[in-house]
C-alpha positions in Angstrom: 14.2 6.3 -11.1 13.2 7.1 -7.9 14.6 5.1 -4.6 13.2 4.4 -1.6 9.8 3.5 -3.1 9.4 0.2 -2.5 6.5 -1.8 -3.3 6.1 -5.1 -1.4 4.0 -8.0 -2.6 0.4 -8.3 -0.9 -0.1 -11.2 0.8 -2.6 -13.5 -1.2 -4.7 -14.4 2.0 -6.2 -10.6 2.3 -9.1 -10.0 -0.2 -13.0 -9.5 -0.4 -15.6 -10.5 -2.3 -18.4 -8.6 -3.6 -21.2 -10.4 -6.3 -23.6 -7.2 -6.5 -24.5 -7.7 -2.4 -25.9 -11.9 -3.5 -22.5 -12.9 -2.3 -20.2 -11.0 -0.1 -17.8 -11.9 2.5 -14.5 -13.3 2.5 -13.3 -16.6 1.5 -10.1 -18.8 1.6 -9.7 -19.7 -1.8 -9.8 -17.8 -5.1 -8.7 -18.6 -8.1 -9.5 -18.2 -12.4 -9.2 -14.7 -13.1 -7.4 -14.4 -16.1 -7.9 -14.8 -19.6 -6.5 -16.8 -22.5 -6.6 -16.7 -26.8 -7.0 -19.9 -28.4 -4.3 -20.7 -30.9 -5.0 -21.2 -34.5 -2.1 -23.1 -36.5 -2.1 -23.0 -40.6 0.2 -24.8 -42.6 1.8 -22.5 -45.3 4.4 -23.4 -48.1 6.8 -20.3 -48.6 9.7 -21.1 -51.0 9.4 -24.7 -51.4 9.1 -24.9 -46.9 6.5 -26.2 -44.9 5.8 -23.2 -41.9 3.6 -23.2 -39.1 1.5 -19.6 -39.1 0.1 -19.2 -35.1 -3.0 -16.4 -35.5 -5.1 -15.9 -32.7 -8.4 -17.1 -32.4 -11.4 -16.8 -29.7 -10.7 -14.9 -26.4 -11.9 -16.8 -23.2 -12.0 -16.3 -19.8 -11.1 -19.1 -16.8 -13.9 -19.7 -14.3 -13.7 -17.7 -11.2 -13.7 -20.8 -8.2 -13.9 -19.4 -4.7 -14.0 -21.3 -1.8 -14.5 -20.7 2.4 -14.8 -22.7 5.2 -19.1 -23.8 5.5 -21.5 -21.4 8.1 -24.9 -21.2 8.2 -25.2 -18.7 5.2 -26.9 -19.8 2.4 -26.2 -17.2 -0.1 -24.4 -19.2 -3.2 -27.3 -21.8 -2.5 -29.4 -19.6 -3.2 -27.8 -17.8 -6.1 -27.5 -21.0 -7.9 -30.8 -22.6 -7.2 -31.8 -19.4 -9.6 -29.9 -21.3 -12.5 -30.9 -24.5 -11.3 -34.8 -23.7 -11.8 -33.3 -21.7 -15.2 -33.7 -18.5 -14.2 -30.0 -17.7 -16.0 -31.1 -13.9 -16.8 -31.6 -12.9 -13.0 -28.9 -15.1 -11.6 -26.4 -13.2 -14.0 -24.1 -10.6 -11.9 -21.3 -7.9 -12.0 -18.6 -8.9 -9.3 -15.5 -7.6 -7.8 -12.5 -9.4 -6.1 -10.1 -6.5 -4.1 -7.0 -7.7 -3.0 -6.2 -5.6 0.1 -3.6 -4.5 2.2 -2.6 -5.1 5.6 -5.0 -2.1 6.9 -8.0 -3.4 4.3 -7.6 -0.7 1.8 -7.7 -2.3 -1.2 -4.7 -2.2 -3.5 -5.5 -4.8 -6.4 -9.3 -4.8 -7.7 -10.5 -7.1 -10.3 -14.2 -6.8 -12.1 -16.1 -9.1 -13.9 -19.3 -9.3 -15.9 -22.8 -11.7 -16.2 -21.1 -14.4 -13.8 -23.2 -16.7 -13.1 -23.0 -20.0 -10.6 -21.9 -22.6 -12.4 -21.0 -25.2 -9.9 -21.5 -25.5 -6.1 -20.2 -28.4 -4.0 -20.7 -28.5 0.1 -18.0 -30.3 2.1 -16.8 -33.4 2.3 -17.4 -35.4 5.3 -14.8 -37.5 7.2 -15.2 -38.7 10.8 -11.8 -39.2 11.3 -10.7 -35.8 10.4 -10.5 -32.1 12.0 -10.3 -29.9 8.9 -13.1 -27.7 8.4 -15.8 -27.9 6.0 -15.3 -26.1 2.9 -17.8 -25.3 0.3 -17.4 -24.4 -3.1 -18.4 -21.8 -5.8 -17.5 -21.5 -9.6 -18.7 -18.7 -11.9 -18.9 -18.2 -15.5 -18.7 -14.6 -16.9 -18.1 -12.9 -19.6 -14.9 -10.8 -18.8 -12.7 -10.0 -16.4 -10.5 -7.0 -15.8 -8.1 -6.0 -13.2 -8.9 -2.0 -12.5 -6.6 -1.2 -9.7 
């Protein structure tokens, strides 16, 4: 075991997107990449007792939801007004998510596959507030892998 070779935790706020150049940029908010197998439960008798057997079943994958603060960019409106006027094929995209450092190199890169925009919402408006406006984007895909 070697000493003296630390490795901190990266700060969650630092990381880039990259949607194959439709969407790139940074963004406040990122959240759904991981994975999950469904549970299948069958009853079995073995010597006279009632058991519980747990198999696994279908893999899915969470939806990838970004979000950032509203600018004049219109690129995720855009994106999903493809799906909107079912053009699904061409909206689909290969993606990245790099967690980085406090220099920007990136230490933590995660890939996915054929997302497409499922969802986008603008912000919500209130008068009497000061917070920013925030938009938001979720994808559907068909995998995602940490690389790096």
């Amino acid at each position: 075991m070697q000493t003296g070779m630390r490795k901190d935790p990266l700060a969650s706020f630092n990381f880039k997107v990259d949607i194959q150049g439709t969407v790139v940029g940074s963004f406040r908010e990122c959240s759904g990449m991981g994975s999950e197998t469904e549970l299948i439960e069958t009853k079995e008798s073995k010597q006279g007792k009632l058991i519980y057997i747990k198999v696994p079943g279908a893999l899915k994958w969470e939806n990838i939801v970004l979000k950032r603060g509203i600018t004049d960019s219109m690129d995720i409106w855009k994106w999903r007004k493809q799906v909107e006027q079912g053009n699904v094929k061409d909206a689909r995209k290969n993606g990245s998510i790099n967690m980085c450092d406090q220099n920007g190199a990136t230490i933590a890169l995660w890939n996915f596959k054929d997302g497409w925009p499922r969802k986008v919402s603008g912000p919500t408006f209130n008068a009497q507030s000061n917070e920013i406006g925030v938009e938001e984007l979720e994808i559907v895909h068909e995998g995602i892998v940490r690389e790096q």
